[in-house]
N, C-alpha and C positions, 0 to 999 in steps of 0.2 A: 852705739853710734850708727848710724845711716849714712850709707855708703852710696851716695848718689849717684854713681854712674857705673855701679856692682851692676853688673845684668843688661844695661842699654849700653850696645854695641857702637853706637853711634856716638853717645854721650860724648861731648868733649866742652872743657873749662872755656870760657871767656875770660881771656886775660888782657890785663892793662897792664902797659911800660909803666913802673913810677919813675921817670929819670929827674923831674922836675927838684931843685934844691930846697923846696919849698914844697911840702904837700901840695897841690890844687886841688883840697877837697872841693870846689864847688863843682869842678868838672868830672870827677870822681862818682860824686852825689848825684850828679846827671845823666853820667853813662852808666850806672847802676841802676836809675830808678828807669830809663829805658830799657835795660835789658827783665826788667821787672812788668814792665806797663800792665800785664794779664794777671797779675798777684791782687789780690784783697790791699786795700790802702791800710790794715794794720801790719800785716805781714812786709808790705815795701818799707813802711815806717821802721820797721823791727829790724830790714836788712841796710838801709842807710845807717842806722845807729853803729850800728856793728862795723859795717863798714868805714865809718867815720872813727871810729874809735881804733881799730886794727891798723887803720891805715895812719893815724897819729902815733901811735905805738911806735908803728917800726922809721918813722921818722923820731921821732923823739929818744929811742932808745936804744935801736936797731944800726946798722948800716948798709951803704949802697951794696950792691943793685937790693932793687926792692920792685916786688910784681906782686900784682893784686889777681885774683881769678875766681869768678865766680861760676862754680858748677850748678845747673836747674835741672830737677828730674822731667820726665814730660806728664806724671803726675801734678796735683795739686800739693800746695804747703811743703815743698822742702826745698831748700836753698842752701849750698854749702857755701861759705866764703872763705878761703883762704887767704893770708899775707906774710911773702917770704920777705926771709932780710939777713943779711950777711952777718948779724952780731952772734954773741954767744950770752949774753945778756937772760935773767931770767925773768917771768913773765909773774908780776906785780899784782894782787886781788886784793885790794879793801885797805893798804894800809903801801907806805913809799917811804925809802929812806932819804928822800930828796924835799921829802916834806907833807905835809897833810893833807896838799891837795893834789897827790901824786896816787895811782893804783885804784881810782876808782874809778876809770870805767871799763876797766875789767870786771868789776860789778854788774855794769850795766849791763854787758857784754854775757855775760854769766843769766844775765835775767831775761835778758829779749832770747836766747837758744836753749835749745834741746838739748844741744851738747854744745861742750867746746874742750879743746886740747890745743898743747903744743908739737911737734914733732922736730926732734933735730936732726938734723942733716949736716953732712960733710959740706960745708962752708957756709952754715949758717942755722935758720930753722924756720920754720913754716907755724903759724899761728892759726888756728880755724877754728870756726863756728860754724854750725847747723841750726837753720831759722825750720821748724815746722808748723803746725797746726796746734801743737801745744807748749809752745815755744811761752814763756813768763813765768813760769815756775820760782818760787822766792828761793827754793834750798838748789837752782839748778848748777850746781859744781860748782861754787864758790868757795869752799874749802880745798881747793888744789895748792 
């Protein structure tokens, strides 16, 4: 795992309120690929995916409060995105008990990053991916 802001002092997350009852991904999608603008157009593509899928998640599955934050190293190619959310709920790859077309974009999710994990937390858990420069990998942790 790549710890993007291990060593830069400075380093601090850009985060977004989600309060909305409604995802806004289009505004999500926007303030994301702004805070992107200087990324390669595959690498911003690979961090909306991600973002759009994490941030459906914890709306779909998840509950309130829910914050989105995106940590940038001031290198090239690495992007962490995390999204917290109040549930206790476990995190779905490749198959749904809700039905067949539920748990797959934690695939996708799995396939645009380097890494990806859960972390839980006292009142909830924290969902993250790490986009870098060899970020598409077919076997990358899908077996979680």
């Amino acid at each position: 795992m790549v710890m993007l802001y291990e060593g830069e002092a400075d380093a601090r997350p850009l985060t977004l309120e989600l309060t909305d009852e409604d995802p806004p991904l289009v505004r999500i999608r926007r303030w994301a690929r702004g805070l992107l603008s200087d990324r390669s157009d595959e690498e911003v593509e690979d961090c909306l995916l991600v973002v759009t899928e994490l941030v459906a998640n914890a709306y779909d599955h998840g509950e309130a409060p829910r914050r989105l934050r995106v940590w940038r190293s001031s290198g090239p190619c690495a992007v962490r995105i995390e999204v917290d959310d109040a549930g206790d709920g476990e995190v779905v790859v490749g198959r749904s008990r809700s039905g067949p077309e539920r748990g797959r974009g934690m695939v996708l999710v799995a396939y645009c990053s380097a890494d990806w994990g859960v972390d839980r937390h006292e009142g909830g858990k924290t969902v993250w991916a790490e986009i870098g420069c060899t970020a598409g990998r077919p076997d990358a942790g899908i077996e979680r």
